[in-house]
C-alpha positions as YAML, in Angstrom:
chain: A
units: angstrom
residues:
- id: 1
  name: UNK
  ca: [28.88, -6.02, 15.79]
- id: 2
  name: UNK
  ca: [31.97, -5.26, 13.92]
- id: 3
  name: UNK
  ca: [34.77, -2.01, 13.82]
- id: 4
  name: UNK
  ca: [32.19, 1.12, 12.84]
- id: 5
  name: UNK
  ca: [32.86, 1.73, 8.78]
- id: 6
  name: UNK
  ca: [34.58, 4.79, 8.17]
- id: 7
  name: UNK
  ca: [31.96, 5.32, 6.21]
- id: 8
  name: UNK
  ca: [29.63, 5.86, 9.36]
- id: 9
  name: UNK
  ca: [32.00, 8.45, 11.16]
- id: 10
  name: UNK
  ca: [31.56, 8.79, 14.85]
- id: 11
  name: UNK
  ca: [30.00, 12.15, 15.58]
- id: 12
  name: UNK
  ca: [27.05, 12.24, 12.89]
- id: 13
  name: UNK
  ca: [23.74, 10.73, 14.14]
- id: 14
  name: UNK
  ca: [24.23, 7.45, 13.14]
- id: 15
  name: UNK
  ca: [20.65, 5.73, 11.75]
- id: 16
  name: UNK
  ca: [20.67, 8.77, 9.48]
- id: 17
  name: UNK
  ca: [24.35, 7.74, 8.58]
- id: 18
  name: UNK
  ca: [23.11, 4.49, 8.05]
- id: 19
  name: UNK
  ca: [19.83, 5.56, 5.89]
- id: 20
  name: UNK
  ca: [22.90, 8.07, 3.92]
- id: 21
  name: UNK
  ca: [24.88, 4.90, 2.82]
- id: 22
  name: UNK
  ca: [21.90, 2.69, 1.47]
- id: 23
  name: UNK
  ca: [20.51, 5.43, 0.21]
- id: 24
  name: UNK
  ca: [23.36, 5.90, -1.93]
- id: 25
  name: UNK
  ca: [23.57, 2.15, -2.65]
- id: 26
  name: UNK
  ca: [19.62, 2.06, -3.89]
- id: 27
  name: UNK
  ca: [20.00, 5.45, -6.24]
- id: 28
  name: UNK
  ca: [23.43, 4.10, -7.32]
- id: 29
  name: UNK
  ca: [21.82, 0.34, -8.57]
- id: 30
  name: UNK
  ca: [24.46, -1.39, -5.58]
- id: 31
  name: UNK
  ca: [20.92, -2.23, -4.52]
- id: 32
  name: UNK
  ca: [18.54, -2.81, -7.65]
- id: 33
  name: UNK
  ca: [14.53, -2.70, -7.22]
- id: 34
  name: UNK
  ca: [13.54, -6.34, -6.15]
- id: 35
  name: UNK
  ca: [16.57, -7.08, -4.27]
- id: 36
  name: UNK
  ca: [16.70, -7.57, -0.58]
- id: 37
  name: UNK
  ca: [18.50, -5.66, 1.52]
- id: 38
  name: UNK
  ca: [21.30, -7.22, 3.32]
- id: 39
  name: UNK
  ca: [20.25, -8.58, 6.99]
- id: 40
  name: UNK
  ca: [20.37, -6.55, 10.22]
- id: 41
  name: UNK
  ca: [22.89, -8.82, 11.62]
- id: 42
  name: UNK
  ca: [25.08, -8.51, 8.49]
- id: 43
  name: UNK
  ca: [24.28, -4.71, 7.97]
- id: 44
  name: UNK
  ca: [25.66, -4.47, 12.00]
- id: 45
  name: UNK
  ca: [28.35, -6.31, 11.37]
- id: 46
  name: UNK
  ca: [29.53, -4.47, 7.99]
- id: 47
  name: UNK
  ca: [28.98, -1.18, 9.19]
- id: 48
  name: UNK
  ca: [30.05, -1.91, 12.69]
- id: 49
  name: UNK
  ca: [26.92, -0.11, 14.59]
- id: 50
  name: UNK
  ca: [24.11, -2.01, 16.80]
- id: 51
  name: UNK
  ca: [21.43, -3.73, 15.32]
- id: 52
  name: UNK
  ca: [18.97, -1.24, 17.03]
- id: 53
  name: UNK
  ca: [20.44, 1.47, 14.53]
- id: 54
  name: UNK
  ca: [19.91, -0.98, 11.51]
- id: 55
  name: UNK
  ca: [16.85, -1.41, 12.74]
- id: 56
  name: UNK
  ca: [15.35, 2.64, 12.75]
- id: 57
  name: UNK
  ca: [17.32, 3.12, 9.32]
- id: 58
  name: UNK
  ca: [15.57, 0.85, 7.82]
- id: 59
  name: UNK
  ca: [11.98, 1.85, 9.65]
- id: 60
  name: UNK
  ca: [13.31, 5.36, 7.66]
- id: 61
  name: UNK
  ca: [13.59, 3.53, 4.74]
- id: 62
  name: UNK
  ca: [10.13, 2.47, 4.66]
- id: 63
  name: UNK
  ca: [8.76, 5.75, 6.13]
- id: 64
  name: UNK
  ca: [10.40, 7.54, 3.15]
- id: 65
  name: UNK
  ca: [8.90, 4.77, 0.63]
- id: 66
  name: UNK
  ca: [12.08, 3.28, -0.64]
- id: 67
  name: UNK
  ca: [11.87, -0.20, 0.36]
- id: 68
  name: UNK
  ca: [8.85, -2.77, 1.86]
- id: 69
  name: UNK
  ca: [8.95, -5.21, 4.63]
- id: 70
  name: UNK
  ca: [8.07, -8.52, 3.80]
- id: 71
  name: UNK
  ca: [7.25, -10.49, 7.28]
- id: 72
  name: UNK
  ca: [9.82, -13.31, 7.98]
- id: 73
  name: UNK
  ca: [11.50, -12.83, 4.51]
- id: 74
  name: UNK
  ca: [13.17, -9.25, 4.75]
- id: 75
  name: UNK
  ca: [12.91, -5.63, 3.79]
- id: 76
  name: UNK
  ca: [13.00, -5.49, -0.33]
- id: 77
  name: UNK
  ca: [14.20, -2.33, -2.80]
- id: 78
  name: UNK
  ca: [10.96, -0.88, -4.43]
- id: 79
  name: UNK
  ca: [11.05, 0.48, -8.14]
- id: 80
  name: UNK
  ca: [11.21, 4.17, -8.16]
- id: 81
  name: UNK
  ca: [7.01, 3.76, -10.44]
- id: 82
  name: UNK
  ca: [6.34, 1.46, -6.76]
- id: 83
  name: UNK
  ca: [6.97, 4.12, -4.40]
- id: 84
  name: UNK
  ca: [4.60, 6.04, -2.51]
- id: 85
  name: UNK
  ca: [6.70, 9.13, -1.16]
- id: 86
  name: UNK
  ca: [8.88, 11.42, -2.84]
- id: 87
  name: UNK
  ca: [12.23, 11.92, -0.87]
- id: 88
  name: UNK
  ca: [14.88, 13.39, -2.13]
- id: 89
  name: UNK
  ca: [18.79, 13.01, 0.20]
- id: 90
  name: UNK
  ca: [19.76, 16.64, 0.74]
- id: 91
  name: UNK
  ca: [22.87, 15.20, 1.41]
- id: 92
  name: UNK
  ca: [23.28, 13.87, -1.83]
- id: 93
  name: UNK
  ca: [22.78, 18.23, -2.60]
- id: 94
  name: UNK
  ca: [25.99, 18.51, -1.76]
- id: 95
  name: UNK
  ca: [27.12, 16.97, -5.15]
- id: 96
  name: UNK
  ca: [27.03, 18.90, -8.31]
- id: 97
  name: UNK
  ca: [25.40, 16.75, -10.82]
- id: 98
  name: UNK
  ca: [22.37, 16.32, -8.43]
- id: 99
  name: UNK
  ca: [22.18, 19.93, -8.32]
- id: 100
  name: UNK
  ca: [22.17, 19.98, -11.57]
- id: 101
  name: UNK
  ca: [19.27, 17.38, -11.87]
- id: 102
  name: UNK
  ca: [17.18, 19.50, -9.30]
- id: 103
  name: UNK
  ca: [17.14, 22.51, -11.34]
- id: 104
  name: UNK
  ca: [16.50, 20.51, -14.55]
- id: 105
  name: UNK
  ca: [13.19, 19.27, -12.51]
- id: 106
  name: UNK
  ca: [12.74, 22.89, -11.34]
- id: 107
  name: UNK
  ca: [12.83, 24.30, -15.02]
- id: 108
  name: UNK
  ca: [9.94, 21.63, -16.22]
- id: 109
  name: UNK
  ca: [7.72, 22.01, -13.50]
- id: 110
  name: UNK
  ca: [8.17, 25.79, -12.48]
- id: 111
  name: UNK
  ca: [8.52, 26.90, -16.00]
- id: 112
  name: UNK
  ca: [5.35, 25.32, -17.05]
- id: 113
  name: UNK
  ca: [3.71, 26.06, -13.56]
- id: 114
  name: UNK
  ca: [4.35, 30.30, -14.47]
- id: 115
  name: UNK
  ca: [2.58, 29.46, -18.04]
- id: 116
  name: UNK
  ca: [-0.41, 28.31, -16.34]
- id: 117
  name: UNK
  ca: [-0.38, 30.95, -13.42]
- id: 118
  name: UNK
  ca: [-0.44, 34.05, -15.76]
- id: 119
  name: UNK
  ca: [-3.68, 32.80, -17.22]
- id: 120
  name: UNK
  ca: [-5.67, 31.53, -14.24]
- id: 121
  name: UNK
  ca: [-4.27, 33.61, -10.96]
- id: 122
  name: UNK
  ca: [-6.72, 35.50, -8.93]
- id: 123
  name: UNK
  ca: [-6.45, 38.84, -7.92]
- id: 124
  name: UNK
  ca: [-6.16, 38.07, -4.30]
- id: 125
  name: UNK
  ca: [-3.17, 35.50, -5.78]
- id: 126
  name: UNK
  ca: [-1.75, 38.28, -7.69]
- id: 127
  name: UNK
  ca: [-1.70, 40.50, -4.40]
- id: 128
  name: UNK
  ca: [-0.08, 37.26, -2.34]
- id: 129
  name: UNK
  ca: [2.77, 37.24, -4.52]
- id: 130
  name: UNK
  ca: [3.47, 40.63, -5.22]
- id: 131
  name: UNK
  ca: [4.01, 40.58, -1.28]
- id: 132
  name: UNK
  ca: [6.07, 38.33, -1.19]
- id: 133
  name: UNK
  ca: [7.91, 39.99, -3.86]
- id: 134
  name: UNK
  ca: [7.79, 43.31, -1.77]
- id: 135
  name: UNK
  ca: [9.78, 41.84, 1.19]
- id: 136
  name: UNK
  ca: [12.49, 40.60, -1.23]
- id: 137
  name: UNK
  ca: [13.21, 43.82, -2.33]
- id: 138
  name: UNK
  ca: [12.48, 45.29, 1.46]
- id: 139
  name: UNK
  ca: [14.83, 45.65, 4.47]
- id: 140
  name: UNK
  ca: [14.86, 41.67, 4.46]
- id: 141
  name: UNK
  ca: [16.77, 41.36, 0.82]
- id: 142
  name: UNK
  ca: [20.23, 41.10, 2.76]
- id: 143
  name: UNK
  ca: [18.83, 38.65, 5.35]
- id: 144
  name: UNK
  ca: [17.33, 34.76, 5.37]
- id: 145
  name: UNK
  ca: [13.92, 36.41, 5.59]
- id: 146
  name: UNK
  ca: [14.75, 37.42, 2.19]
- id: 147
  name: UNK
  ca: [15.24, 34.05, 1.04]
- id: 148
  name: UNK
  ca: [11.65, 32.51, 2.90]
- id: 149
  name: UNK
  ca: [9.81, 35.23, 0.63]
- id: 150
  name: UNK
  ca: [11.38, 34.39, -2.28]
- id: 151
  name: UNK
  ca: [10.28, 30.41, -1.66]
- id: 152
  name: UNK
  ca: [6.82, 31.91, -0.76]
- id: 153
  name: UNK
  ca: [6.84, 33.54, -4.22]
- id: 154
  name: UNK
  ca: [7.38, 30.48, -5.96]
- id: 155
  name: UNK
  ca: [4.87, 28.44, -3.71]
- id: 156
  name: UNK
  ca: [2.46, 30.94, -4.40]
- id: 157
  name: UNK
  ca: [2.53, 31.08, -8.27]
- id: 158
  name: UNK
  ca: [2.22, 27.44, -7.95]
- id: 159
  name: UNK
  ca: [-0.79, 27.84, -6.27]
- id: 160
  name: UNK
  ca: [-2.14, 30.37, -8.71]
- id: 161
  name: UNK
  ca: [-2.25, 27.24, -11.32]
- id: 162
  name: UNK
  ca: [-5.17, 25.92, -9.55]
- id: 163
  name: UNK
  ca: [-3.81, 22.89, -9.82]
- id: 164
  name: UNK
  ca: [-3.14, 21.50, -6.15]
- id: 165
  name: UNK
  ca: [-0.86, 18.62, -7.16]
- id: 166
  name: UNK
  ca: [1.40, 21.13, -9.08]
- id: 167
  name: UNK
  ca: [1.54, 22.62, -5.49]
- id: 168
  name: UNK
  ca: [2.40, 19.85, -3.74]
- id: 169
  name: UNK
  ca: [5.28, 18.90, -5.81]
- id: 170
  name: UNK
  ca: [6.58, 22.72, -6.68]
- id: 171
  name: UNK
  ca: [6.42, 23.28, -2.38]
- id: 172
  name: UNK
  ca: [8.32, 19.91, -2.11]
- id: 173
  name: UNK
  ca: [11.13, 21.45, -4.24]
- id: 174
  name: UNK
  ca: [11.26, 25.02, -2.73]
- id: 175
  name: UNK
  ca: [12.18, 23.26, 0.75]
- id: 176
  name: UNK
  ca: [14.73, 21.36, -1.48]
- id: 177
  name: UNK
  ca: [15.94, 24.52, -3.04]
- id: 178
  name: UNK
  ca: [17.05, 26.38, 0.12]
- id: 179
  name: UNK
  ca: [20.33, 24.93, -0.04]
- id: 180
  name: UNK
  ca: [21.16, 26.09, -3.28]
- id: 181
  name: UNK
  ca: [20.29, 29.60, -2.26]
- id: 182
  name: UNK
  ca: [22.91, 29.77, 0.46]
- id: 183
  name: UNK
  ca: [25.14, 28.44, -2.18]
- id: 184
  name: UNK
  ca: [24.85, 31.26, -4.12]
- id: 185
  name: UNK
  ca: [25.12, 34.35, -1.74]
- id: 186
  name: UNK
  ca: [28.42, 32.11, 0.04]
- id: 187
  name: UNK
  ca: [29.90, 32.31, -3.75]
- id: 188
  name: UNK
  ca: [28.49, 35.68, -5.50]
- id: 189
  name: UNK
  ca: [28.59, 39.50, -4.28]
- id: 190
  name: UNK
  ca: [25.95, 39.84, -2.19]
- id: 191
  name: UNK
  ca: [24.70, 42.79, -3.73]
- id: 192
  name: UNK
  ca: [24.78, 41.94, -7.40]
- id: 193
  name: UNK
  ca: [22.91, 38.87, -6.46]
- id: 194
  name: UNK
  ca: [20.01, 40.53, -4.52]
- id: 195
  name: UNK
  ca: [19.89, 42.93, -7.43]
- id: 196
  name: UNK
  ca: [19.37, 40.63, -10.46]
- id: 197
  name: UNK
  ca: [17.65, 37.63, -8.53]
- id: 198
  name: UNK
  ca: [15.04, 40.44, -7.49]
- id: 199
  name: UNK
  ca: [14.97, 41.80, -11.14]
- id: 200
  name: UNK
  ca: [14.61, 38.58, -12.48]
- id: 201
  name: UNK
  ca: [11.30, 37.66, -10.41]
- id: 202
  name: UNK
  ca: [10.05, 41.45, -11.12]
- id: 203
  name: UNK
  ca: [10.11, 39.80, -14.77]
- id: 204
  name: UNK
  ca: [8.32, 36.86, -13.71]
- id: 205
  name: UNK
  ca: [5.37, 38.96, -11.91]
- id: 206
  name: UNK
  ca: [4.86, 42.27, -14.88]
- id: 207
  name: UNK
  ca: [4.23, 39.11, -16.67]
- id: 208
  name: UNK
  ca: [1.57, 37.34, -14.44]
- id: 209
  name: UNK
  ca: [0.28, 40.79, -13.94]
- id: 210
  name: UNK
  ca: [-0.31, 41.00, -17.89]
- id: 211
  name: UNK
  ca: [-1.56, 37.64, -17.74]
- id: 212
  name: UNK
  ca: [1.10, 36.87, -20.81]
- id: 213
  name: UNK
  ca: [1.86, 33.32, -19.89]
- id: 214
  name: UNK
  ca: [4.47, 33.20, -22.53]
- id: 215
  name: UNK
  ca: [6.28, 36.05, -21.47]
- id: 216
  name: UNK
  ca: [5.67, 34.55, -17.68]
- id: 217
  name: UNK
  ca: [6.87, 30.81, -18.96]
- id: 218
  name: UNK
  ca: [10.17, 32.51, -20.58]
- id: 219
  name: UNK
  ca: [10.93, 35.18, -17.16]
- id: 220
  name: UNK
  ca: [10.41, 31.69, -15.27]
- id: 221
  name: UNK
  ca: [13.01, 29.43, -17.34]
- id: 222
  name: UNK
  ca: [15.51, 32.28, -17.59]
- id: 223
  name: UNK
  ca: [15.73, 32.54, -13.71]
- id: 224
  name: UNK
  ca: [15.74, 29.02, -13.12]
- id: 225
  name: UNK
  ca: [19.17, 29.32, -15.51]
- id: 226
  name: UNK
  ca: [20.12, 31.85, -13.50]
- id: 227
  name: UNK
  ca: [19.82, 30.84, -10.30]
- id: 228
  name: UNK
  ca: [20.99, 27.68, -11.86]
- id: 229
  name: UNK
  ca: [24.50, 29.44, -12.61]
- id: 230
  name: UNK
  ca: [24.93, 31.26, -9.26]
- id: 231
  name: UNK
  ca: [24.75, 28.25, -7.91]
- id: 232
  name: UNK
  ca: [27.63, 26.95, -9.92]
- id: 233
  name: UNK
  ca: [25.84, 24.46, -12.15]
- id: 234
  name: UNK
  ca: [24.50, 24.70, -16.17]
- id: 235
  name: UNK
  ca: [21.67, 23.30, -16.67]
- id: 236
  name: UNK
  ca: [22.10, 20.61, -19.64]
- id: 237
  name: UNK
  ca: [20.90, 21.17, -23.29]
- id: 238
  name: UNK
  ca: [19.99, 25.07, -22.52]
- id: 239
  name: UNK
  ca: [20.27, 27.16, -25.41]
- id: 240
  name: UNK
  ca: [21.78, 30.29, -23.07]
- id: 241
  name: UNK
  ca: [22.37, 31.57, -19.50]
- id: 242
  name: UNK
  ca: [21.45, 35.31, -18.98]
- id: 243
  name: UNK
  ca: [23.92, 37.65, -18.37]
- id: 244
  name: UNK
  ca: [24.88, 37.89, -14.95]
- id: 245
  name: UNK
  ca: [26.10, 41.53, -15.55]
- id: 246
  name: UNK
  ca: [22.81, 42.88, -16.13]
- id: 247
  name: UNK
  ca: [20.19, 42.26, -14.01]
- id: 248
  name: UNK
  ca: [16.80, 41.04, -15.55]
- id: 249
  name: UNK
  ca: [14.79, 43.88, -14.96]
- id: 250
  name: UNK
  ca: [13.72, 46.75, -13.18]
- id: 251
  name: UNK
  ca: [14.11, 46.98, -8.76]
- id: 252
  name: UNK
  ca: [11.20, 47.30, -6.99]
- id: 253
  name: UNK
  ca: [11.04, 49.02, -3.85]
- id: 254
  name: UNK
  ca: [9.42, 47.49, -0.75]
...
C-alpha cells in the first residue's frame, strides 16, 4: 500500500471515498464501458488505502450496477443500456451542471407525469395530495417537515398516473431532489420562497382538481423552472423562468 491520495482525505469514510473517485472516472469516460478496472493491488497502491477498502468499493460498485465481476479475469465497466440499477452520486450534486441535468430529467418526467395525473387521479388520490399540500402551507412551511410534504406531493401525483414505473423512477428523484431544496432556502428569503413554491404547487393541484392536464403539464414545468432557479441553475433551452417576484398563485391555508 502506498501514501493515501489526497484525493481520499483522511476523515471521510474511505470505501465510499474510493467508490466517489471511480465513480467519477466511469461517468467522466477515464474508465470507458468494457474496460477493466485497474487491480486491487494497483488501486491500493495508487490510492494508498488497504486492499480490504478496494475490495467493499468495488462490492459497491457492483451493488449499485456499474460494473460486473468476471471470475479470475477482473471487475469490468458496464454500458450505462447494461446496467441494472439506477444510482445517481449525490456527491456529484454538489456540482452545478449535474444539477442542472437533474432538473432537466425532472422537467420530462414530472412534467409529463402531471399531464397524465389530471386525467386519471382518483378521488381518494386527489384527497392524498391535497394533504400533503395542506401541511406545506401549515405550521410545518418554515420547517423540514415542510419539505417531506412537498416530496410526498410529487410522489403522490406520480402515483395518480397509474403508471407504477413512472413511480418508481419520479420517487427515485424526489430522494435525489432534497438537496436542492436546502439549497434554495440556504440562498433565498425564507419567506418569499415558502410563499411562491406553495403558490406554485396550488397551480399544479386547481389543475388536477379540474382534471385540465394541460393546464396541470404547464403549472408542473413552470415550477420545475422555478425551483430550478432558486436553486441557482437554468434549465437549458427553456423558453422563460417565472417571475420570482410574484408568486404563482393563490396561498392556501392549512
Amino acid at each position: 500500500m502506498g501514501r493515501r491520495s489526497a484525493d481520499i482525505g483522511v476523515t471521510e469514510n474511505l470505501p465510499q471515498r474510493v467508490v466517489a473517485l471511480l465513480v467519477r472516472d466511469i461517468e467522466g469516460g477515464t474508465l470507458e464501458p468494457g474496460s477493466r478496472l485497474p487491480t486491487e493491488q494497483q488501486l491500493s497502491a495508487k490510492l494508498g488505502v488497504s486492499r480490504n477498502v478496494i475490495r467493499e468499493a468495488i462490492a459497491q460498485l457492483r451493488a449499485d450496477g456499474l460494473v460486473e465481476a468476471r471470475q479470475g479475469v477482473g471487475a469490468f465497466v458496464l454500458a450505462p443500456e447494461q446496467r441494472a440499477a439506477i444510482r445517481i452520486d449525490r456527491q456529484a450534486l454538489l456540482e452545478s451542471d449535474n444539477i442542472e441535468r437533474l432538473f432537466e430529467l425532472r422537467s420530462i418526467l414530472e412534467t409529463e407525469a402531471a399531464r397524465l395525473a389530471a386525467k386519471r387521479h382518483t378521488t381518494d388520490q386527489l384527497v392524498a395530495i391535497k394533504a400533503h399540500l395542506d401541511r406545506m402551507s401549515g405550521e410545518e412551511r418554515w420547517e423540514d417537515g415542510s419539505i417531506d410534504a412537498d416530496l410526498a406531493f410529487h410522489r403522490e401525483v406520480a402515483r395518480a398516473t397509474g403508471n407504477s414505473y413512472i413511480l418508481t423512477f419520479i420517487a427515485f428523484v424526489c430522494e435525489q431532489i432534497r438537496q436542492t431544496i436546502y439549497i434554495a432556502r440556504r440562498t433565498n428569503p425564507l419567506h418569499d420562497l415558502v410563499r411562491v413554491n406553495v403558490g406554485e404547487h396550488v397551480r399544479i393541484f386547481e389543475a388536477l382538481r379540474a382534471r385540465n392536464a394541460e393546464a396541470a403539464a404547464e403549472a408542473m414545468r413552470d415550477h420545475i423552472r422555478g425551483a430550478a432557479a432558486r436553486a441557482g441553475v437554468k434549465i437549458a433551452g427553456e423558453r422563460r423562468m417565472p417571475d420570482q417576484s410574484q408568486p404563482a398563485g393563490r396561498e392556501v391555508n392549512g
